[in-house]
C-alpha positions as CSV (number, residue, x, y, z in Angstrom):
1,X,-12.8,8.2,-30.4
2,X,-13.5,10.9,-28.4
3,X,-11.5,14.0,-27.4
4,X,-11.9,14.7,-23.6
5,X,-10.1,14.8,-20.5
6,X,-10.2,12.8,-17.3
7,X,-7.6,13.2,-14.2
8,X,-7.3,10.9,-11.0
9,X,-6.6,11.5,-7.7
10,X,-5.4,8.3,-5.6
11,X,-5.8,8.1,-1.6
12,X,-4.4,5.4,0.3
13,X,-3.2,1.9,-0.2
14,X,-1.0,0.7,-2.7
15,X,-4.3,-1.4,-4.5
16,X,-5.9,1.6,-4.8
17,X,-2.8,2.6,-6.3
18,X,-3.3,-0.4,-9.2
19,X,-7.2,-0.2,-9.7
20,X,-6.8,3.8,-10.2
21,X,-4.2,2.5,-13.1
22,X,-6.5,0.1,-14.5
23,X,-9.4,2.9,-14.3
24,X,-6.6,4.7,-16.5
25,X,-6.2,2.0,-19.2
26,X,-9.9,1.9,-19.8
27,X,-10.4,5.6,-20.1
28,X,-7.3,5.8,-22.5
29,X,-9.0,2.9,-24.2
30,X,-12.1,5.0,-25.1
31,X,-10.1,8.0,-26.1
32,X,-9.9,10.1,-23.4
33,X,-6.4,11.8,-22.6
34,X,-5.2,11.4,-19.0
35,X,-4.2,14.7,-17.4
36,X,-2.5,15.9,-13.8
37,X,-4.9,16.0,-11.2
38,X,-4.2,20.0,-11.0
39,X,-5.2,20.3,-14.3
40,X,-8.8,21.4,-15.7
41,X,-10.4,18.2,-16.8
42,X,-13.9,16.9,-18.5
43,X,-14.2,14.3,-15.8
44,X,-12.2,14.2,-12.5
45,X,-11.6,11.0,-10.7
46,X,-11.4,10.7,-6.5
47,X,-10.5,6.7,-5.8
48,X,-10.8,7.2,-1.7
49,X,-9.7,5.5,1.5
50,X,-11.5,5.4,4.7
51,X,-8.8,3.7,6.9
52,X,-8.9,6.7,9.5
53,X,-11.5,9.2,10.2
54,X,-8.3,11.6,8.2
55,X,-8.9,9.2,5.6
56,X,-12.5,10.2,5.3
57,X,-11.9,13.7,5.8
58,X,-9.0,14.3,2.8
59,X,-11.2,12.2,0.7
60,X,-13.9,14.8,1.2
61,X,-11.1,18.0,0.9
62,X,-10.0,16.3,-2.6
63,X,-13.6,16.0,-4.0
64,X,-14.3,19.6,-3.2
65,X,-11.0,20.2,-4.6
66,X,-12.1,18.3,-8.2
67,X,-15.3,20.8,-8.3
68,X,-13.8,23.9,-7.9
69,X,-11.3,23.3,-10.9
70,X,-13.8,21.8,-12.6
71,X,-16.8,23.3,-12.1
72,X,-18.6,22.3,-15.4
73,X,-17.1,19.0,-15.9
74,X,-18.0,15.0,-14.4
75,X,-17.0,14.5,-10.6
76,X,-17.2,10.2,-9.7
77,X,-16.1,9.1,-6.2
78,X,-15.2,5.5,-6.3
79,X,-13.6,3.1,-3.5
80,X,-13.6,2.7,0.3
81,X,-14.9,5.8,1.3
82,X,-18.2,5.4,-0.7
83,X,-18.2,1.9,-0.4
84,X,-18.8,3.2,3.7
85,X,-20.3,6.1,3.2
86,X,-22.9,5.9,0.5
87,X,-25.5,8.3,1.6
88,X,-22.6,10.9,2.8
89,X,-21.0,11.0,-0.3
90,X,-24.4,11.1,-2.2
91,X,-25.4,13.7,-0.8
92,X,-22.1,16.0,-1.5
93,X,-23.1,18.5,-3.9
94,X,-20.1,18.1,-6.0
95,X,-20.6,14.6,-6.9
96,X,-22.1,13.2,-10.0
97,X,-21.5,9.6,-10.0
98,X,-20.3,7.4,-6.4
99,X,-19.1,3.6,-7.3
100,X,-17.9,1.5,-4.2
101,X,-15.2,-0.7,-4.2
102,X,-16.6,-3.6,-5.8
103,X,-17.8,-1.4,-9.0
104,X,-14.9,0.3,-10.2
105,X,-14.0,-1.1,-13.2
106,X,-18.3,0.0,-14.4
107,X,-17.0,3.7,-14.1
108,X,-16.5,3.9,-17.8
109,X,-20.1,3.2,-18.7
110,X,-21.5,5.6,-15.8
111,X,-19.4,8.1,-17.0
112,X,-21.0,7.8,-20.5
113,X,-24.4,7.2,-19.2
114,X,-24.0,10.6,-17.2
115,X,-23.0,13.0,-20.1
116,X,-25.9,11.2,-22.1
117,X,-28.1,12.6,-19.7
118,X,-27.1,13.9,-16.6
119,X,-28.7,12.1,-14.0
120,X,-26.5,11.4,-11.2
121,X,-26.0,8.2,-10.6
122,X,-24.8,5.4,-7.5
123,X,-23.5,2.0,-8.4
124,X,-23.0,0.0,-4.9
125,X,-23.6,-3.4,-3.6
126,X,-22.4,-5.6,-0.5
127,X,-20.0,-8.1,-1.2
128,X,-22.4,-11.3,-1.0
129,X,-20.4,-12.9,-4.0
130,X,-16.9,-13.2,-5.4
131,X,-16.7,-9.7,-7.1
132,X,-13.8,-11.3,-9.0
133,X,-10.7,-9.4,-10.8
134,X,-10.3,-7.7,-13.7
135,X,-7.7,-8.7,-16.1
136,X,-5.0,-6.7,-15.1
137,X,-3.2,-3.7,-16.2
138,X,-0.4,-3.4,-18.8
139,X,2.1,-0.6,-17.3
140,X,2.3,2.2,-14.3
141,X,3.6,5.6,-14.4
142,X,6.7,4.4,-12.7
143,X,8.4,3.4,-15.7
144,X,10.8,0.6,-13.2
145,X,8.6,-0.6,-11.1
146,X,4.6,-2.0,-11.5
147,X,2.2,-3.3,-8.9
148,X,0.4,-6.4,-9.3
149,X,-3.1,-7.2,-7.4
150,X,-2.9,-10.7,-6.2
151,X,-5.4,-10.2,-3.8
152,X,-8.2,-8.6,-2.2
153,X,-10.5,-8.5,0.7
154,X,-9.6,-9.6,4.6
155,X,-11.2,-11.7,6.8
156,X,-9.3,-10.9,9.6
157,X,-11.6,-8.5,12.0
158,X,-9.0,-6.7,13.9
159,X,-10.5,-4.5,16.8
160,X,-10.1,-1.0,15.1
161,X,-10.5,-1.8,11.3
162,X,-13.0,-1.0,8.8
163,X,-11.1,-2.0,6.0
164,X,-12.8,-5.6,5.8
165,X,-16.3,-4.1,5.7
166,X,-15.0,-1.7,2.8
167,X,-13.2,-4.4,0.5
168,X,-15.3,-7.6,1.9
169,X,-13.8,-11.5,2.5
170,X,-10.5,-12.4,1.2
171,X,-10.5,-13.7,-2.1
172,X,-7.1,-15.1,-4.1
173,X,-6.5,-13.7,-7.9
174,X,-6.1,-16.8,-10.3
175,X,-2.6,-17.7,-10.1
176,X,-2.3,-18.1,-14.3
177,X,-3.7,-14.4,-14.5
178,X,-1.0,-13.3,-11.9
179,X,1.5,-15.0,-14.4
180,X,0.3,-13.2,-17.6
181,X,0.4,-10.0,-16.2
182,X,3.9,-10.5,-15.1
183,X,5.0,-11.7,-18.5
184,X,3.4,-8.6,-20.0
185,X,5.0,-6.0,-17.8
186,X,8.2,-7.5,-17.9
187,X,7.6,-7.5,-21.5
188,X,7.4,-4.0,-21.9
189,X,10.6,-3.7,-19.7
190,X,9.5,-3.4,-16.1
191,X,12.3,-4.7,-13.7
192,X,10.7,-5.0,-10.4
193,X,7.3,-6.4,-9.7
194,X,5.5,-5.6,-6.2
195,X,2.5,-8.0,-5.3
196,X,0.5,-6.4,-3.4
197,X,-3.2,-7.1,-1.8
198,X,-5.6,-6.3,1.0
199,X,-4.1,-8.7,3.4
200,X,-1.9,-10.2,0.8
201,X,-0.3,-13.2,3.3
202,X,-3.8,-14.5,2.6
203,X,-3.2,-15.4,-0.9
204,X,-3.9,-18.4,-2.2
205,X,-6.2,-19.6,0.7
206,X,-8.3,-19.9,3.8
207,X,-6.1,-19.2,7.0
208,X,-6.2,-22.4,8.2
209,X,-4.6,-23.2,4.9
210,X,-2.4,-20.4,4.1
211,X,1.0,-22.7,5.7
212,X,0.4,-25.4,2.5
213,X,-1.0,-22.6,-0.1
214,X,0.1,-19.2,0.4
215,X,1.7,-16.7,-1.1
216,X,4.9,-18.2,-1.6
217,X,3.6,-20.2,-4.1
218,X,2.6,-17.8,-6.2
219,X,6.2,-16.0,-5.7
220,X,7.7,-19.5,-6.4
221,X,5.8,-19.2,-10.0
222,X,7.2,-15.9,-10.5
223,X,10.4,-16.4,-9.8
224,X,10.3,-19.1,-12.5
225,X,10.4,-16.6,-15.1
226,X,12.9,-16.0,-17.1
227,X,14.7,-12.3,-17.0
228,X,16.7,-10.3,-15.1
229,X,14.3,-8.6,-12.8
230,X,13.1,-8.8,-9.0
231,X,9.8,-9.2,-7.0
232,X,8.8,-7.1,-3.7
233,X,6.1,-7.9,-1.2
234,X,4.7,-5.0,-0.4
235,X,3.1,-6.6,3.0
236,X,2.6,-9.6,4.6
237,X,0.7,-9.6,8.1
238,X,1.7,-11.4,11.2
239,X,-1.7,-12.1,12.0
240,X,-1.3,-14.7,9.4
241,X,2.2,-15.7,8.7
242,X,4.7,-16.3,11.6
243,X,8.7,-17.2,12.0
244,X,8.5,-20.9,10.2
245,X,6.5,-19.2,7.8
246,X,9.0,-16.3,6.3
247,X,11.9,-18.9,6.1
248,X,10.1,-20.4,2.9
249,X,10.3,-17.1,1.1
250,X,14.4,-17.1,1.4
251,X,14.4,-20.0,-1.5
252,X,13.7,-17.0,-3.9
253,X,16.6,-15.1,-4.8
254,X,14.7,-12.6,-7.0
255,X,12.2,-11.5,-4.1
256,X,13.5,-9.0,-2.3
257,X,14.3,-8.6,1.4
258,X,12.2,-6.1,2.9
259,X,8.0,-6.6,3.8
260,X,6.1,-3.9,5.6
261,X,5.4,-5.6,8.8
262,X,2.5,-3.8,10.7
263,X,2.9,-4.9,14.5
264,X,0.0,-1.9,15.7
265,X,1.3,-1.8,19.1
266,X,4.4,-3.1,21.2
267,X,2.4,-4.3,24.0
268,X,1.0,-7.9,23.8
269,X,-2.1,-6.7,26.4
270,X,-2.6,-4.5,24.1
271,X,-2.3,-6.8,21.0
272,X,-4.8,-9.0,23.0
273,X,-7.5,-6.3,22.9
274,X,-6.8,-5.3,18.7
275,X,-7.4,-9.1,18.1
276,X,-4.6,-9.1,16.5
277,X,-3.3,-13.0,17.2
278,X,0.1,-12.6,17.8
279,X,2.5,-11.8,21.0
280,X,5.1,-9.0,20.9
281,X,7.4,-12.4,21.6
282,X,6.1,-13.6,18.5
283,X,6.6,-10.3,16.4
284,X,10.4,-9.9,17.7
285,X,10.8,-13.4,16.8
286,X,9.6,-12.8,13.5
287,X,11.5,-10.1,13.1
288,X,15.0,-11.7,14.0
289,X,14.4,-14.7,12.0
290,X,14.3,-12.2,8.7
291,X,17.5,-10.2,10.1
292,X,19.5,-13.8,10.6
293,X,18.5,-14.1,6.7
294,X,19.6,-10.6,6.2
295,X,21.1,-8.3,9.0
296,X,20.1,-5.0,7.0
297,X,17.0,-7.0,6.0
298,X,14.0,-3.4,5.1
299,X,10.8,-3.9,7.5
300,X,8.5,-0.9,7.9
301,X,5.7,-0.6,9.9
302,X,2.5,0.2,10.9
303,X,2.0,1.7,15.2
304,X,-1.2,2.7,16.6
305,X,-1.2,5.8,19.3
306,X,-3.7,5.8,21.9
307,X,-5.7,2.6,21.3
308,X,-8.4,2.5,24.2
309,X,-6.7,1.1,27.6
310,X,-3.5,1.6,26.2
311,X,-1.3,2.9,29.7
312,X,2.2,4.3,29.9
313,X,3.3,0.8,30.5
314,X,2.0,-0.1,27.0
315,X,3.2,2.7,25.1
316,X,6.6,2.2,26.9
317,X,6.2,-1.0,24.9
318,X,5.5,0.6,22.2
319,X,8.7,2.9,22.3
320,X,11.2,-0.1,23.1
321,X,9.9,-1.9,20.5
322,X,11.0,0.8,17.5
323,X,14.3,1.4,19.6
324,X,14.5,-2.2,19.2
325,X,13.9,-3.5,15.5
326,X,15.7,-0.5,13.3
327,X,12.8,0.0,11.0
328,X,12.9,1.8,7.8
329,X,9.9,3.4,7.8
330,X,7.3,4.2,10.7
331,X,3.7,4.9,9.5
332,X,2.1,6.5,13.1
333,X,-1.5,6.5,13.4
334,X,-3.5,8.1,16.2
335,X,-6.3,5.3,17.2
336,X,-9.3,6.6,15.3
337,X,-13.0,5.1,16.0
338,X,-14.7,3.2,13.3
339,X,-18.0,2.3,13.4
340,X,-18.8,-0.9,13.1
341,X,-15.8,-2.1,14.8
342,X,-15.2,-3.4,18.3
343,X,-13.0,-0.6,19.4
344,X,-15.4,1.6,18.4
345,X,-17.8,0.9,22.3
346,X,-14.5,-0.1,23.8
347,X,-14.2,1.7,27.4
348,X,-11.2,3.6,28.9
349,X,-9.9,6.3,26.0
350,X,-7.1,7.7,25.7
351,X,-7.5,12.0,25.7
352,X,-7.5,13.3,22.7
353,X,-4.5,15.6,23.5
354,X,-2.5,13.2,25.3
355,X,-2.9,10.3,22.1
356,X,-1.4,13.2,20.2
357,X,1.2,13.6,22.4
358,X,2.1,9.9,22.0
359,X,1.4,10.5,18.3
360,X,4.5,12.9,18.5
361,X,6.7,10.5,20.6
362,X,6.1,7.3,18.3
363,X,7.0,9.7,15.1
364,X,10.1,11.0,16.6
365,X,10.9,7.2,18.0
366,X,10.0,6.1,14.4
367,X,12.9,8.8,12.7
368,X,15.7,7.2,14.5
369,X,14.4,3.9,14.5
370,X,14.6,4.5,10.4
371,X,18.1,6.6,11.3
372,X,19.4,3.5,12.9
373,X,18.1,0.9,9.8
374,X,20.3,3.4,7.3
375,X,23.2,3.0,9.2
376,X,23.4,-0.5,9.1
377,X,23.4,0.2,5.3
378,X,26.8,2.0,5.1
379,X,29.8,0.3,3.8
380,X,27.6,-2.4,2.1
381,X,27.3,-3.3,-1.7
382,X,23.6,-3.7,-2.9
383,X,21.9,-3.5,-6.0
384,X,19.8,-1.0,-7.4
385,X,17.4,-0.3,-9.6
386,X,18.2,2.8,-10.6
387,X,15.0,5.0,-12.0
388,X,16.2,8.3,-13.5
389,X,18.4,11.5,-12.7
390,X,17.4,13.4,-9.3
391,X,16.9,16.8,-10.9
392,X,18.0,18.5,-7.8
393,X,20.8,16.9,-7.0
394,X,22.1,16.2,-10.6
395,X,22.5,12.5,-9.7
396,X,21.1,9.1,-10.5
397,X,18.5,7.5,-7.9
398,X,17.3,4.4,-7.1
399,X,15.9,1.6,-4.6
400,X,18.6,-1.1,-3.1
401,X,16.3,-4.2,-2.7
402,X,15.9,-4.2,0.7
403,X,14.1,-0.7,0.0
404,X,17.2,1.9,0.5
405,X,17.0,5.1,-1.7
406,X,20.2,5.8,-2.8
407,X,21.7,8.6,-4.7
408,X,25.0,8.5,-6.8
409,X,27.2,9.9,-9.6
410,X,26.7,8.1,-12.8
411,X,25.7,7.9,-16.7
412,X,22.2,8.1,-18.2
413,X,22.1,5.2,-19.9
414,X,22.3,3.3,-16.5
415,X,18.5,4.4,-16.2
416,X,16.2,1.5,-15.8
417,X,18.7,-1.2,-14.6
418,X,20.0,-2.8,-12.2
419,X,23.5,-0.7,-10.5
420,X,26.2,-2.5,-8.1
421,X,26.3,0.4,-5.6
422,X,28.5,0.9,-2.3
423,X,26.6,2.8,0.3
424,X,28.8,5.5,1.5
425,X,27.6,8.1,3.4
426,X,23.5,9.9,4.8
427,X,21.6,12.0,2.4
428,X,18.4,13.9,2.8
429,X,15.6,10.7,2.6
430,X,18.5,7.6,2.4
431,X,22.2,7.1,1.3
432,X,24.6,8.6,-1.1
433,X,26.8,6.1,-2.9
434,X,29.4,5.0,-5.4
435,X,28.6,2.8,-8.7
436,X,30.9,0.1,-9.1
């Protein structure tokens, strides 16, 4: 066993999220002690996103950052961004060892190989075969809820995204691993389990398939379980899944009603031109079938500002749209260009300042739209999970299952169960409310 100390710092998606904690289980497995990313450490950890050129640029900031506080100690880039950006991130002084997103889990062993002898070292390769998955992870931080990677990879090509360059095809986790994993976590007490992916509405199959084998079966085996506990869907694209589709999922009485559905623009011209595949007729349609299911049904969302061609017209679209749907979360992204992608020689830009103007207006649209979505919340009964004491505000907090966080009076032995709550009233970042 060995006596050092490794930190991680996490950017982007909610996989990343999982792999960085399976990176953590096989460090703690050799003997090293997991530490705070502020804190000194013998080997610091940057898993990075490259979704946006921002993405690209904080995942550079946070690798200068891991050399400066540790300026004698091991500095390994892993994920998206040096999957990309190979050379770039070789080339960064600070870095000792750069895996891409197919070669995570060998970060252990280059770590080794590096304090053996110090040569700097770059483990990267296309993704020409199934890469596979690891097999699994046995807890998160959270100590309520745990991710679980059912999926990886996206065939989709969208317009503006690099992602499927960065994680490759889509490829489907073996259902019977998906199943262990859950029994384990739920094993050591987890109550909510959030499946999460790349594109995660193509589990289980090719598109053309994804209507007779997607991810609903997989939730169908999950719900099977036995145990008092709940599953959330972190995502599920409309590029993939449409109205017929979502009504499968209401069999499931443990899976949660809320999905991060990311529309990218309001205006179907401009859905056209992202490649996207779907109408804003087919979103909205989509979207009321969930509410019929559930009127305070959570969707968040993904919007685009300033995609190239995008007129006043369109973003007009874009604005009626969030006044329209009571989301509970907006994530606003200024169009950023990629390279690789077919937005990236598209003609007709949008001005730098006037995309951020429209940046501005979507975020403020996106803050009542979420307004709006806690509102419909008030006066109702929902059950949380409630996750520990608020330190703050002295009171218990926790997620309603259609994603509401909710703050109330109560007992410290309620702590890691589930809580009958009546919403009552706005807080700071959700609703206050009464146990019952």
């Amino acid at each position: 066993m060995c006596d050092k100390t490794i930190a991680f710092h996490t950017l982007g998606c909610r996989v990343n999220q999982y792999e960085t904690q399976a990176l953590r289980e096989s460090f703690a497995a050799c003997g090293y002690t997991i530490v705070p990313a502020s804190e000194r450490a013998d080997v610091s950890v940057i898993n990075t996103c490259t979704v946006t050129n921002l993405s690209d640029r904080k995942s550079r900031q946070y690798i200068r950052r891991a050399r400066r506080l540790n300026p004698d100690g091991v500095v390994a880039v892993v994920g998206c961004y040096a999957q990309m950006n190979p050379r770039e991130t070789a080339a960064m002084r600070e870095v000792d060892i750069v895996l891409g997103s197919a070669e995570k889990e060998r970060l252990p062993e280059l770590v080794e190989a590096f304090v053996r002898d110090g040569k700097r070292r770059a483990a990267l390769r296309p993704f020409d075969a199934d890469p596979g998955f690891r097999a699994g992870v046995a807890g998160m931080e959270s100590r309520t809820r745990a991710y679980i990677k059912i999926q990886d990879g996206c065939d989709r090509r969208c317009a503006y995204c690099v992602i499927p360059y960065a994680r490759g095809p889509a490829r489907s986790r073996p259902a019977e691993d998906i199943v262990a994993e859950a029994r384990t976590l739920l094993e050591a007490g987890y109550k909510e389990l959030v499946l999460t992916g790349i594109n995660t509405a193509l589990y289980g199959a090719a598109a053309a398939e994804v209507s007779e084998r997607g991810v609903h079966t997989i939730v169908a085996r999950l719900a099977a379980l036995d145990g008092d506990f709940r599953i959330r869907l972190g995502s599920l694209e409309p590029t993939v899944i449409d109205a017929r589709y979502v009504t499968r999922l209401f069999a499931y009485e443990k899976l949660c009603p809320a999905l991060h559905l990311s529309v990218q623009s309001g205006s179907t011209r401009i859905l056209a031109a992202m490649r996207r595949g779907y109408t804003r007729a087919d979103y909205l349609e989509l979207v009321r079938t969930l509410r019929g299911h559930d009127p305070a049904y959570g969707l968040s969302t993904d919007i685009i500002a300033g995609f190239p061609g995008e007129t006043e017209a369109d973003f007009d679209d874009s604005l009626s749209l969030l006044e329209a749907v009571d989301f509970s979360h907006v994530h606003v992204f200024r169009f950023s260009k990629r390279a690789g992608t077919a937005a990236a020689s598209m003609p007709d830009r949008v001005p730098a300042d006037l995309k951020a103007a429209r940046g501005e207006r979507l975020l403020r649209a996106g803050e009542a739209s979420a307004a709006a979505f806690l509102r419909r919340n008030i006066g109702a009964v929902r059950r949380v999970l409630c996750e520990c004491r608020d330190p703050k505000s002295g009171l218990l907090t926790g997620l309603t299952e259609n994603g509401v966080r909710v703050r109330f009076a109560g007992e410290e032995s309620l702590c890691g169960g589930f809580v009958r709550v009546r919403l009552s009233a706005p807080a700071k970042d959700g609703l206050r409310g009464e146990a019952l």
